[in-house]
C-alpha positions, 0 to 999 in steps of 0.5 A: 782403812777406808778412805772417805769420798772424793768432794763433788767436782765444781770446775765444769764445762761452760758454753761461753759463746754461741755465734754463727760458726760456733760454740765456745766452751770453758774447761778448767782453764782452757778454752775451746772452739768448735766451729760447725764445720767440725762440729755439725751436729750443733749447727741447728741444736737450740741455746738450751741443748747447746748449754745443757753439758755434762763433765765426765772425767778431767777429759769428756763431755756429755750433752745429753739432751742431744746424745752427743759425747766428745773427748776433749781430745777430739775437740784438740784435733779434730783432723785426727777423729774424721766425721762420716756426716751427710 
């Protein structure tokens, strides 16, 4: 037997806030941070690469047209996925 295709997934990721110590994104029914500090590569990105995120699996994000790729997990402790960012 085969079995018929997933439906297209309608719950992605939305930028809910951008402000001067960062981003605020909504994922399902929670709710992220992440402040520049953690997060630099966002700092002087513009509103529309900011907005313009992809969901890929329950647990990644993709905002491709700044080539960066987070793990929710990442986002949950930073502390644990240290940054080399100069």
């Amino acid at each position: 037997m085969i079995s018929s295709k997933h439906g297209t997934r309608t719950s992605g990721a939305e930028v809910t806030n951008i402000d001067q110590f960062g981003i605020w994104i909504l994922l399902s029914d929670s709710e992220y941070f992440l402040p520049y500090e953690k997060f630099p590569w966002f700092r002087h990105a513009t509103v529309d690469q900011i907005i313009t995120v992809e969901t890929f699996y329950a647990e990644h994000l993709y905002w491709p047209e700044l080539d960066i790729d987070l793990s929710i997990e990442s986002i949950r402790n930073p502390e644990s996925f240290p940054l080399v960012y100069k």
